[in-house]
N, C-alpha and C positions, 0 to 999 in steps of 0.2 A: 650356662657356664659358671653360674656362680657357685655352684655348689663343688666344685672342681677348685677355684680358684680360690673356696675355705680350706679346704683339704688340704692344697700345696701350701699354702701361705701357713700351715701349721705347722707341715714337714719344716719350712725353712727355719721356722720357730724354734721346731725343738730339735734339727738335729745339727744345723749351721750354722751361722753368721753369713748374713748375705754381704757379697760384696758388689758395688758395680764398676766392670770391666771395660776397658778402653784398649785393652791389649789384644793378644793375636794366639797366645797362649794357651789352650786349652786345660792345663791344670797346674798354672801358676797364677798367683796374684802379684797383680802391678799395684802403681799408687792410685787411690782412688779421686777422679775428679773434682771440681767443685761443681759439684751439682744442686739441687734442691730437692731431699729424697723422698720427701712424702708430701710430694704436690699436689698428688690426689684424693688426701687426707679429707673426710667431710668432716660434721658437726653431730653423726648423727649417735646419739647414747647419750649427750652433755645436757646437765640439766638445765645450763642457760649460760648466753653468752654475750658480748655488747655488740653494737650494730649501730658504727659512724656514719652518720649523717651530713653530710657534704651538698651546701647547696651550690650552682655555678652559673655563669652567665658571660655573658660573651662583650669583646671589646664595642663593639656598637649597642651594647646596652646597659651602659653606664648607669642608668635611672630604672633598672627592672627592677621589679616587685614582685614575688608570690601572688599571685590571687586571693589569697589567705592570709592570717596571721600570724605567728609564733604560736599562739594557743592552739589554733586550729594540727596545726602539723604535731604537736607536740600530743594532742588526745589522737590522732590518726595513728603515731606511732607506741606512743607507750601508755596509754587509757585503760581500764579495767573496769568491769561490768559492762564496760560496752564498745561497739564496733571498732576496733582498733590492730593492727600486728599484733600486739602485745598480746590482747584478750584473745587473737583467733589461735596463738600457737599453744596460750592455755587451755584452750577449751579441746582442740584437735588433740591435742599429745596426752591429754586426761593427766593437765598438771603436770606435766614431766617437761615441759620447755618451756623455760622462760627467756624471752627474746626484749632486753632493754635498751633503748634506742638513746645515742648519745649523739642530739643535735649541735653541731658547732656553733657557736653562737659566740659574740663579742658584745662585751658592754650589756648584755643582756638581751642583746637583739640577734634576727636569723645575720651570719655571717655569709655573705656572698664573695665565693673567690670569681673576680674578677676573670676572663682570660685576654692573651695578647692579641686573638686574633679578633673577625669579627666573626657573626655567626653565618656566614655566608661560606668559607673556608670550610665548612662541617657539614654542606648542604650537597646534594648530588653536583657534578660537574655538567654544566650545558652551554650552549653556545655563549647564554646571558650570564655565566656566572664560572668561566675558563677558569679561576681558578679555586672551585669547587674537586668534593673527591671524590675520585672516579669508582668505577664498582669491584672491586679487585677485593678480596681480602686484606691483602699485606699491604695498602695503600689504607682504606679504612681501621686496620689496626695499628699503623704507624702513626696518625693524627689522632685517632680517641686515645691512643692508650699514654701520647706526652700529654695530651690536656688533660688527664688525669693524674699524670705523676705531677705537673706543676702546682695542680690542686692540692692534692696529699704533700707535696714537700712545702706548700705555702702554707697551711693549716699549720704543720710541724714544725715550721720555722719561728711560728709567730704563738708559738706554746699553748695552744686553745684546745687542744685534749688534757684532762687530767693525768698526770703518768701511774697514778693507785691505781688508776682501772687496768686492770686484764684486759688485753685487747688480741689474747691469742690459748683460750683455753685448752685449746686440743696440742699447745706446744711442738705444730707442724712448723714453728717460723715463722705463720703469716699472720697477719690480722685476720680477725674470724669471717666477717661480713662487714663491709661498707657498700652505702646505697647512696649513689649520686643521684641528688634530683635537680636536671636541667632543664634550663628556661625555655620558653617558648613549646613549640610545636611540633609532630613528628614528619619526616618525611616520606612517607611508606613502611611496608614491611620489608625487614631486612637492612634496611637505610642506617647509616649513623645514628642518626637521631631518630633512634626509636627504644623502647622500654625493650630491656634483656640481660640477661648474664653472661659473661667474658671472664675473662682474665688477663690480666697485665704481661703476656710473654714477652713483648716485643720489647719491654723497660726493664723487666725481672731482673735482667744480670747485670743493668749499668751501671755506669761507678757512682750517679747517683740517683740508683734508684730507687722509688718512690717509700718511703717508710714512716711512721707515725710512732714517737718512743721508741725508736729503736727497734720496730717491729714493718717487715718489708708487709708491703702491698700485695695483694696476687689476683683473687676473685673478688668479684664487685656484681652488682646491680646497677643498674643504670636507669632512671626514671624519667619522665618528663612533668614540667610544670604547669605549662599549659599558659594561653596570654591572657584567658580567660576564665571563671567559675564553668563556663559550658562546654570547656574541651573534655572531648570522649575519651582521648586516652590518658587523663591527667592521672598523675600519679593516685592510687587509689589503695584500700587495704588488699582490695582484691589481686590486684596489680601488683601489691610490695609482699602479698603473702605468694601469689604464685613464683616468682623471682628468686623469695628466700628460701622456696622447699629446693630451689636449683642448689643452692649451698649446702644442701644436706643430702645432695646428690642425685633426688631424683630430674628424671629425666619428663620432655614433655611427654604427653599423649596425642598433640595433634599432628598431624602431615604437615613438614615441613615441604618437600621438592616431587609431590604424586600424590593422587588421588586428594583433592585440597575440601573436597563437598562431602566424604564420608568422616563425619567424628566415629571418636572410639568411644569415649566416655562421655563431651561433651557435657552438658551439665550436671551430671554427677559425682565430675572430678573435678578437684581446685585445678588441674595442670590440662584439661581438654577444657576452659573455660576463663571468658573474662570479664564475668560480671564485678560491678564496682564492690557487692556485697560476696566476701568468698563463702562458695560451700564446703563443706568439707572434703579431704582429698579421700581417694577408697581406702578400705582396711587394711588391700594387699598393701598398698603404697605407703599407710604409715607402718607397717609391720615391717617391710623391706626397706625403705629409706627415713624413715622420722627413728625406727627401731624403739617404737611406743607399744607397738600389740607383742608379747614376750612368746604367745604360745598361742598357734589356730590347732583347732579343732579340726582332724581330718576323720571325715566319714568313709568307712569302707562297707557299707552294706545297707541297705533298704531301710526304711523304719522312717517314725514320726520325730520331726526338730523343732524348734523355737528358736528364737533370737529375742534379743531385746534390742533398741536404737543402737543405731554404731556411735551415733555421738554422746553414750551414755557410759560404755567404758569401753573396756581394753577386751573384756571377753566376751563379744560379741559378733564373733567373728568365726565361717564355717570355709572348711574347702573339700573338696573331692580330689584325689590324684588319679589322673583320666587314665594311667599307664602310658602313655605317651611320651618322651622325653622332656621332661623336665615341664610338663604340661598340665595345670590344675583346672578347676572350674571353681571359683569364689564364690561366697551369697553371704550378704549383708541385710539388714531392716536401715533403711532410709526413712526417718519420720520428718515432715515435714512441719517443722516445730522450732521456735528457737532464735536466737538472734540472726545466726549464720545460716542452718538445714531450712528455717523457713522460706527461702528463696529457691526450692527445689520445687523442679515440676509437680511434684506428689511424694505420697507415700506407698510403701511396699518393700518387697522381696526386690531388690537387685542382685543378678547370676550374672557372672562375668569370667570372659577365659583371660589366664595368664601362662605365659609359657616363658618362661627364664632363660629361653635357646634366645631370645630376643633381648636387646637393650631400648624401650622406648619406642615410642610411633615415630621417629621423623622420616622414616624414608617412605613412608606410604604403606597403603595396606599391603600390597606385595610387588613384587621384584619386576612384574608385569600385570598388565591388565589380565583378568580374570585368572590370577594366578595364586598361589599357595601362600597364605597369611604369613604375615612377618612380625606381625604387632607383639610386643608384650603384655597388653592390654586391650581387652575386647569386649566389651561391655554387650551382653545380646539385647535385640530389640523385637518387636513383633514386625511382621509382614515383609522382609526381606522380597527383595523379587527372584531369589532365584532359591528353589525348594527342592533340587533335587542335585544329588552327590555328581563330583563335588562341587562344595556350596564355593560360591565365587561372586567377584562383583568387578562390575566393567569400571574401567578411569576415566570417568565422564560424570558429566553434570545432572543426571540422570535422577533425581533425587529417591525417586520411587522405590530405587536395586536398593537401596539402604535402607528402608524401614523406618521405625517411627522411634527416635529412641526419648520422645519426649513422656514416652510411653511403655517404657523399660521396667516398672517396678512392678510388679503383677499381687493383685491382692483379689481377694473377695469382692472391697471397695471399687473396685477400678475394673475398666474395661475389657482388661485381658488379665485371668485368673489361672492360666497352669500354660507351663511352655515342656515341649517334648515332642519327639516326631510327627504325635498326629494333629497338632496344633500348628496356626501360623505363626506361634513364638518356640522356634525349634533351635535347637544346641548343638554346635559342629566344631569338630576340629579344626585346628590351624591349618593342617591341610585340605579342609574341606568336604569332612567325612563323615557322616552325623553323631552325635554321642550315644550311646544306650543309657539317656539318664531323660526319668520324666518329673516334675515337679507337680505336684496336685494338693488338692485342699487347702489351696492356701487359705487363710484364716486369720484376720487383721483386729484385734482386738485391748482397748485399754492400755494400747501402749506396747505391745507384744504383737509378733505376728508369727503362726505358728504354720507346716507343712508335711507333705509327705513326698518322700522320694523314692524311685522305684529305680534300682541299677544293677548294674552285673557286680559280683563281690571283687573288693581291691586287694590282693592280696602285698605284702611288703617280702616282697620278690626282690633285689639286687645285684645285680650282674657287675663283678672287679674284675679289672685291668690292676692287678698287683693287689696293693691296697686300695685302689682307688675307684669310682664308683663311675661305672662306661656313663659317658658322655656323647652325643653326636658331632661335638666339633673335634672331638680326635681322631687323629689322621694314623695309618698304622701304613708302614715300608714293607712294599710287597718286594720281597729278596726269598732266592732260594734256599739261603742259608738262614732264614729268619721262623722261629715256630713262633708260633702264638698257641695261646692258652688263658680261658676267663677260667672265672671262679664265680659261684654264689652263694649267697647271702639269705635266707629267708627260715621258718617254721621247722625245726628240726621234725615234726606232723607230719610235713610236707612231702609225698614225692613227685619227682621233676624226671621229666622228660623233654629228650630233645632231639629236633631233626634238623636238616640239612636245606631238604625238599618239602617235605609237606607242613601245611599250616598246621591242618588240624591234626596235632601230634595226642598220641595214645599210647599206651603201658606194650607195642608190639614196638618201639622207638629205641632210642639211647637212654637209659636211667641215668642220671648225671647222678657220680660218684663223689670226683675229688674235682675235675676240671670239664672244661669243653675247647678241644683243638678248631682254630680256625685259622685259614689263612683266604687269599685271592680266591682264588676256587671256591672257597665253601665260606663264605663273606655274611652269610644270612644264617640266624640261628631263631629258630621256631621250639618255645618249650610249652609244653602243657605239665599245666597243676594239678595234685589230685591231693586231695585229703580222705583218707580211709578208703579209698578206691575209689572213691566219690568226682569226678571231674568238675576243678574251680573256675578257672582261665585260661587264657592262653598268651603268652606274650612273645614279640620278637625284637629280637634286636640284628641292627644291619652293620656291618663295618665297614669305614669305607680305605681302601688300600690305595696308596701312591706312590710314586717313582722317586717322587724328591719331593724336598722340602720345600714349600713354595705358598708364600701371599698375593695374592689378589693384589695389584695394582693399583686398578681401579674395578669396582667400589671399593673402597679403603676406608679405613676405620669404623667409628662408632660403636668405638668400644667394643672391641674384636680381641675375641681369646680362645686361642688355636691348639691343639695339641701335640704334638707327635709322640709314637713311641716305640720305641728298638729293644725286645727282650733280651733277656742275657742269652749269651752265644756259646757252644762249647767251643774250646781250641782256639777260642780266637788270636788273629796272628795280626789281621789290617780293619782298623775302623777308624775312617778317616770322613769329616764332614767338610766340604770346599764349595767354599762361597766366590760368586763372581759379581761383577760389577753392578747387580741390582740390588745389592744391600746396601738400605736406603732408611734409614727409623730417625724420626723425629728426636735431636737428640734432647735426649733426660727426662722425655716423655715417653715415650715407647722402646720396648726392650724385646729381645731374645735372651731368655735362659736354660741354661743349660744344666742339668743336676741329676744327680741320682744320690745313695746314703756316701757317697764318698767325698763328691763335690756338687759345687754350684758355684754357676757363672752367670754374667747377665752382662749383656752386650747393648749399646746406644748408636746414635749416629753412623758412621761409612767406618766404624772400626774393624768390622768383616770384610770390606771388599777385596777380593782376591787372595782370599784368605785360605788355608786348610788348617781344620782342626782335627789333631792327632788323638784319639781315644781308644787306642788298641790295648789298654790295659784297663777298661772297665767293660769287662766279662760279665758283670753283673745286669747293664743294661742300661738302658738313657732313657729320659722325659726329655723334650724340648718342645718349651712354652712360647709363645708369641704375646705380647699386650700391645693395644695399641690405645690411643687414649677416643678422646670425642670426636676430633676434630677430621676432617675429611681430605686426604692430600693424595692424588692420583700417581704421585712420583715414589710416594712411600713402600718399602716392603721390602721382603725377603727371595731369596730363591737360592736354595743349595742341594749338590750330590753327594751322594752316598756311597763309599767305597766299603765292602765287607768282603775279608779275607777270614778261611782258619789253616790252620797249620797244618794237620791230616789232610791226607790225599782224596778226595773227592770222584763217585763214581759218575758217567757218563748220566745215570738217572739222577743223581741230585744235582747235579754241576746244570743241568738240561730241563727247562719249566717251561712251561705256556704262559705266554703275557695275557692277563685274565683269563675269562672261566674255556674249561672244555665244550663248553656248547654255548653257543650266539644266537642271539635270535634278529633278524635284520627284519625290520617292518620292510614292506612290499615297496621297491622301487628306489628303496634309499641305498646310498651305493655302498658297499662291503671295503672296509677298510683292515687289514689283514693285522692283527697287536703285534705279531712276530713270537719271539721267544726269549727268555731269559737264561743267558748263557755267564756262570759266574767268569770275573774280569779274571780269574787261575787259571782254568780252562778254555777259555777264548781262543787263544792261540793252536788249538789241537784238533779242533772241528771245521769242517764244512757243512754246510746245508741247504736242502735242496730241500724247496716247497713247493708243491702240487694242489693247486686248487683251478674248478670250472664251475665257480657260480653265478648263475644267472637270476638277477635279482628283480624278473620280473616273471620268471615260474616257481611259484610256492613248491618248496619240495626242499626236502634236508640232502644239506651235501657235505664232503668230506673233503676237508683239506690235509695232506698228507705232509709234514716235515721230516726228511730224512737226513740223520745226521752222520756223517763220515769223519774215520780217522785214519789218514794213512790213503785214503779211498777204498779205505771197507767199511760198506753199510756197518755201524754198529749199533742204531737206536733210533728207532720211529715213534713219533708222538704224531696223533689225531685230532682235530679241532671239529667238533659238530656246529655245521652251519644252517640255521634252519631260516628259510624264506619263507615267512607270513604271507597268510592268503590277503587279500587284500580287504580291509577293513568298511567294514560298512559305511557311506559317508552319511551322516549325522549334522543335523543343528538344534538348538534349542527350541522348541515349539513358537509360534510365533499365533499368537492369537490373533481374534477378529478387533480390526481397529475403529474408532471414530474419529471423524477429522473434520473440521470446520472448511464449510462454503468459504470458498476465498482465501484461505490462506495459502501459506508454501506448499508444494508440492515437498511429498515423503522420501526423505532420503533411505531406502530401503535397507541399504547395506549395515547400516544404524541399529538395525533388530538383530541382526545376527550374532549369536551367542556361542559360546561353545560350541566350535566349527572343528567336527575333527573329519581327516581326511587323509587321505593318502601319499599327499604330498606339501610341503612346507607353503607355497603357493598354490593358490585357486584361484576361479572365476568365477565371479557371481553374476548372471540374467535370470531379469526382471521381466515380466511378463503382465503390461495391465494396458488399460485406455482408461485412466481416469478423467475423468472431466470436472475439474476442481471448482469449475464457476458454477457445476450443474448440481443439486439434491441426486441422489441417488446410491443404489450399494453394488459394490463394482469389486470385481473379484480380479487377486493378484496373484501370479503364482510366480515364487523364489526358487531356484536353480542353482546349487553349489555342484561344480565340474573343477575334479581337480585334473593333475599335470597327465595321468595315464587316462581319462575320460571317463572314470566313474563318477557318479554326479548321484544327488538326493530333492527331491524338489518337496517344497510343500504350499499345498495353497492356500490362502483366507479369504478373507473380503474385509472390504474397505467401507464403512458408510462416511460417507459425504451428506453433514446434516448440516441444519444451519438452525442455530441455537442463538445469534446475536443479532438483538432487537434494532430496528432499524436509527441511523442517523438522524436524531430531529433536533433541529435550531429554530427561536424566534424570530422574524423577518425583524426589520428596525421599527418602529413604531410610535405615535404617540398617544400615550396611556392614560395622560392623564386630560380631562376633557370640564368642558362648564355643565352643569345641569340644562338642559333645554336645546344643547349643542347634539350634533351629528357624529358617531364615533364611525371610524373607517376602520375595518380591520384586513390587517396588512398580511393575516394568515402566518405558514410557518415554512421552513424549506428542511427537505428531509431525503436521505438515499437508503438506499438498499439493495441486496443481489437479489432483492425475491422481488413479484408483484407487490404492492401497498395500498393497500385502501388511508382515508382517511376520514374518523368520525370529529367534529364539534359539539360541543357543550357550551353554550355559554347563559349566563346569568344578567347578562346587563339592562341598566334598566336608565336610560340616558335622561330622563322626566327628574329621579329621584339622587341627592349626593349618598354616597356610598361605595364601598369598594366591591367592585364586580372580577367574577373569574370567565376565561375562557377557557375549555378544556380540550384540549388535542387528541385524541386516540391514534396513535399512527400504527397499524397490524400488516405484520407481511404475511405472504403466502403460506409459514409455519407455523402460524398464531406465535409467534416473537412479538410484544408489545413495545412500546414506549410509549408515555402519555408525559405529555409538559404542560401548563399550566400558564395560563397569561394572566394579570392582575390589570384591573382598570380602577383607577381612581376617580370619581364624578363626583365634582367639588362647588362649591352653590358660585352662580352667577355676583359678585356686588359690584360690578362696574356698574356704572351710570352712560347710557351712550345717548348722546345729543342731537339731535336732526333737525337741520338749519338748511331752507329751499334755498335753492339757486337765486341771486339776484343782482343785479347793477351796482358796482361797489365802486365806480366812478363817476361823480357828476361834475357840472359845470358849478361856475361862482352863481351863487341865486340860485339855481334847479332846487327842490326839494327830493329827501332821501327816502324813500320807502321803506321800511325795513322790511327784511325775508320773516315770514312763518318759521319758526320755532317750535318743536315739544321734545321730552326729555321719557325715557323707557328704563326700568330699574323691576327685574324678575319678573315680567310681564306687564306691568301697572303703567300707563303713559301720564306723563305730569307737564302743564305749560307752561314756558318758559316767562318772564320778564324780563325788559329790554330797558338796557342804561345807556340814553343818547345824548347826555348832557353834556359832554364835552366837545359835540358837533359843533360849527361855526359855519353855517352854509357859505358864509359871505366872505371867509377869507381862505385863500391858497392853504392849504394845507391836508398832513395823513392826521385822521382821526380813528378812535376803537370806540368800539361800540362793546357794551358787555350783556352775552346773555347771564343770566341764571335760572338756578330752580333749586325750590326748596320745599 
């Protein structure tokens, strides 16, 4: 859409003065709001701008400290030659943005704004912490967005920015960039406290809201500090440079709310990536959002290319225009090299789709599982799992369906060297189509890597809607009274043909002269190119026609820009557009405008509700634009009818149309829903009619609905509607190959394989047909059954092996290891399990005579030679106790008896040595305990 939303934004340029509308008026101007008009204003073209540094902390952390110093933050934000914001938006932008960072500081130290609350207020709401904030949006942005205006209004209260600095280069209003870095730690993704981009809406308008010199607040970054050097997400360059490319408008590349396990870009892009060290973002993204790359190189034809590194300038950069709308294919030289590129998987050739119908990855890869790409960024990788049209991938955790994209840059050097159809690194459309483009010879040398590409030729073909260049988000009012007519653009060389019906269009077709009529009916326009009789291409384009004007509810927004358009009319008498109660637009953010060379109107908040707007005197014809901004609000939108009158009398054939095409085609068994007729709101009053249909939508056969219309009650005019009932389609799944699965684990959830299930009816049935035996070895065949609603069914069968691949459980029993020289060792063996049979061999080394460290060795082998061997250690350490041996003897006598002494000898590592015996303190003769001492020496 963007190339639409240059084109208008120029007309407004040069041939108006926009105003914005709060009134009900259709071609009067009221007074104009207090709004904020260029809210969505980035940074991107400036060649440098400042970027306030706000650090905060919470009322229960009166004594917080950075992890860091002043020095440290001060080379992280504004350092050169090395790892720094500063340095990476130099080296990215090839010098053209300089991004200087003005830390707030008092006294010469980092300044900490204090807050009122504690940091508990800012933490999820839970039983332990009632009054925590709950998960709502407008609850989380009502408490971050006052702790930051108290922050911003206490810095400016207490005069700590310089007021010389510019602090709003793009003289949108706002300060350019501020980056809050708060204390502590995050609470999840999504949380409060977590690192991200916002904007102040909820404070924007207050009486006082948040501003610095005189300059309001609006978008911000928001960082964390971390309580320690080893927090993962502490604020980081990587960190502060993916946040501030949000300020210059680009958007993420990863899945925000779908598909959360397939990256797009992933480490190849600063915005699919969070390493602490950034990479550089892709060429598309500084060309479209930094607005650093001035001019890419489009190839339209076959032949040999080069490139030099992306991070070495600005032309280095190629694309393809696939003919697709608004659809290109990118290739880049990623050299791994560098302060920043050096932390890239590798070097090579990166190919990557971009399709501009798209604003950014958050909503996942598509709208449904295995469903048609939505990304604007697509980065190919090799080995995808699904290889045949169309390409798709399941919303599961599946990692395999995604392919290797650490392994995305294809060289000579590297393991996968050309991607194209008959390769596992293959190139597909957004919707899943394959490309006719193959890349070969690659060729990676001295800093250059050179290729050849083989493709269908592109020609610069153009198809207008007025001046303006068709789009697929324009919607065109299918009215009887309404002609359409394109126009094109291309080689005056050129001749062009075009049909209705057939694809493959030839010089026996329509030579396009001056236009091409299309309206409901004939919605699809098929042209082939010839040069000198020579056939180049073929392109189509589809229209899509509606009843009324009308937004989407829900999904809503993200950056949604819609078109409609009403040619000029002859005679017109009544053109009246009436809004009802679901005009609903975020006010001062999102808009409806209304314009053509005469006027222009642009509509906000519930200003339309129940509203009609009178345009019965622009004969000439209407655009009406839709914008919505980022944010995502289920209650937002549009919906309005269309009333068209002309002034001449109208015959029963034009006043009388068929609501869509003359012929339907209803797949088998789906029920037939009849569109009716379009009867203009002049002639309404003057007919009756009578419809005739007998189809039955479960015998394929074309049937004929018959509308007969009366005036007066005389047949005056019958119109016929060709209803054709499809035979019933063959039922289909994706191949499901031969599997292996582990002894002992979970049983196969079968329905888990099933891929691309088409069938006859919206529900099906899936049986399973197996006797697996999950505890047993063995290869066991399954066969899968899809039976949809009318009982056609498709089965296929595989087989299942049941192996066992994991070596058996083995532990040491408890033991003691360590033992004397001359001692006895006990071995306590080992305890071990398995699903299979197990033998068990020993090894051991020990040698109980000698000290040293001895091994035992385990072999534990199951049934499928699966091993595990464990390892026991014995330590045999020398005997030096001394043990004594003293015989049994009478150690009680009478007064006067004599004492005997016992036999004594002493054993020290074998040797026996005899004792001597100290009795000198005996006293035979008197009452008393005496010791006797051996020794030995």
């Amino acid at each position: 859409m963007k190339k639409i939303m240059i084109i208008i934004g120029m007309l407004f340029l040069t041939m108006f003065q926009l105003h914005i509308f709060q009134g009900v008026e259709a071609n009067s101007i009221v007074s104009q709001p207090e709004i904020h008009e260029d809210m969505n204003a980035t940074l991107e073209g400036f060649a440098s701008f400042y970027n306030v540094v706000i650090f905060i902390r919470f009322n229960d952390e009166q004594n917080y400290e950075a992890p860091y110093d002043l020095g440290y933050y001060e080379n992280m934000f504004n350092g050169v030659n090395q790892i720094s914001l500063r340095d990476y938006y130099l080296e990215a932008s090839y010098g053209k943005l300089d991004i200087i960072s003005e830390i707030v500081l008092s006294e010469g130290e980092i300044y900490y704004y204090t807050d009122i609350y504690d940091r508990s207020y800012y933490e999820p709401r839970t039983t332990s912490n009632p009054d925590g904030v709950d998960d709502s949006n407008s609850n989380q942005a009502e408490r971050e967005h006052n702790l930051l205006k108290r922050a911003i209004n206490e810095v400016d209260a207490l005069g700590l920015i310089d007021p010389a600095i510019d602090l709003d280069v793009n003289n949108d209003g706002e300060i350019d960039s501020i980056t809050f870095m708060v204390s502590g730690e995050d609470n999840g993704w999504g949380s409060l406290l977590w690192p991200h981009k916002w904007e102040l809406y909820d404070v924007f308008n207050d009486q006082d809201s948040p501003e610095i010199n005189g300059v309001k607040a609006y978008t911000y970054t928001f960082n964390l500090l971390g309580d320690s050097r080893n927090y993962d997400m502490k604020a980081s360059v990587g960190v502060l440079a993916h946040e501030t490319f949000h300020l210059l408008g680009a958007p993420d590349l990863y899945h925000y709310y779908d598909f959360f396990n397939l990256d797009n870009a992933g480490p190849w892009s600063l915005m699919d990536n969070s390493a602490n060290t950034p990479v550089h973002m892709l060429g598309y993204m500084k060309e479209t959002y930094g607005g650093w790359i001035d001019n890419v190189t489009t190839i339209t034809a076959s032949g040999s290319y080069s490139l030099n590194p992306l991070s070495e300038s600005e032309e280095n950069l190629l694309r393809i225009d696939t003919g697709y709308s608004n659809e290109y294919v990118y290739l880049e030289y990623r050299y791994q090299d560098g302060k920043y590129e050096s932390t890239l998987p590798d070097s090579g050739l990166i190919i990557y789709r971009v399709d501009k119908d798209y604003e950014g990855n958050e909503l996942g890869y598509a709208y449904t599982s295995n469903g048609e790409g939505i990304n604007e960024v697509f980065v190919f990788r090799p080995n995808i799992g699904d290889i045949t049209e169309p390409i798709t991938f399941p919303n599961d955790e599946n990692y395999e369906f995604y392919g290797n994209l650490d392994q995305a840059a294809i060289s000579n050097l590297n393991l996968f060297k050309e991607a194209g159809t008959t390769t596992s690194f293959i190139l597909f459309h957004s919707d899943g189509t394959l490309m006719d483009i193959t890349i070969t010879n690659v060729s990676e040398s001295n800093g250059t890597i050179s290729f050849d590409i083989t493709m269908d030729t592109v020609l610069d073909v153009k198809l207008l809607i007025g001046d303006v260049e068709f789009d697929k988000d324009m919607r065109f009012i299918d009215h009887p009274l309404l002609n359409y007519e394109a126009t094109l653009s291309f080689n005056e060389d050129y001749d062009v043909y075009f049909s209705y019906l057939d694809t493959e269009v030839d010089a026996s077709d329509f030579i396009y002269e001056t236009s091409i009529p299309f309206d409901a009916t004939q919605s699809v326009v098929h042209l082939g190119i010839y040069l000198e009789g020579v056939f180049q291409t073929t392109m189509t384009f589809e229209f899509e026609f509606v009843d009324v004007i009308e937004t989407a509810h829900f999904p809503y927004g993200n950056l949604e820009d819609l078109l409609w358009y009403i040619p000029p009319i002859e005679d017109l008498s009544v053109l009246e557009i009436t809004f009802n109660a679901q005009f609903e637009l975020e006010l001062d953010y999102d808009y409806l405008y209304i314009f053509n060379e005469n006027i222009e109107n642009a509509y906000t908040g519930t200003s339309l509700q129940y509203v009609t707007l009178d345009f019965s005197s622009e004969d000439q014809g209407l655009w009406i634009w839709f914008q919505s901004d980022e944010y995502l609000d289920d209650y937002y939108g549009v919906y309005a009818e269309i009333e068209i009158q002309t002034s001449t009398p109208v015959s029963v054939e034009e006043a009388v149309s068929l609501k869509g095409s003359s012929r339907i085609e209803v797949p088998y068994g789906e029920d037939y829903i009849d569109l009716g007729l379009d009867i203009l709101f002049q002639n309404i009053d003057f007919y009756d009619v009578v419809v005739t249909e007998d189809i039955d939508v479960l015998s394929p056969d074309t049937y004929i609905v018959t509308y007969d219309i009366y005036e007066n009650g005389a047949l005056i005019y019958t119109l016929i509607r060709e209803v054709v009932v499809l035979e019933p389609i063959q039922i289909s799944f994706s191949t499901i190959f031969d599997l292996t699965h582990e002894l002992g684990s979970d049983p196969i959830n079968f329905e888990t394989l099933l891929f691309n299930v088409n069938t006859n009816s919206e529900d099906y049935d899936v049986f399973v047909e197996e006797s697996i035996d999950y505890q047993t070895v063995g290869v066991y065949e399954v066969i899968i059954t899809v039976k949809d609603l009318f009982g056609f069914e498709a089965s296929q069968t595989f087989e299942v092996s049941i192996e066992d691949s994991t070596a058996p459980e083995v532990i040491l029993n408890a033991s003691v290891d360590t033992i004397y020289a001359g001692t006895t060792y006990v071995d306590q063996g080992i305890a071990y399990t398995d699903l299979s049979t197990t033998s068990v061999q020993s090894i051991t080394t020990l040698n109980t005579e000698t000290p040293g460290v001895y091994t035992i060795t385990y072999n534990v082998t199951d049934a499928y030679d699966n091993q595990r061997v464990v390892t026991r250690y014995i330590h045999v350490i020398e005997n030096n106790q001394i043990n004594m041996y003293i015989a049994p003897a009478l150690t009680t006598i009478r007064v006067g008896e004599t004492f005997v002494a016992p036999e004594c000898f002493a054993q020290l590592n074998g040797e026996t040595y005899t004792c001597s015996i100290d009795m000198q303190s005996l006293n035979r003769l008197v009452v008393g305990d005496y010791e006797i001492t051996y020794s030995v020496s």
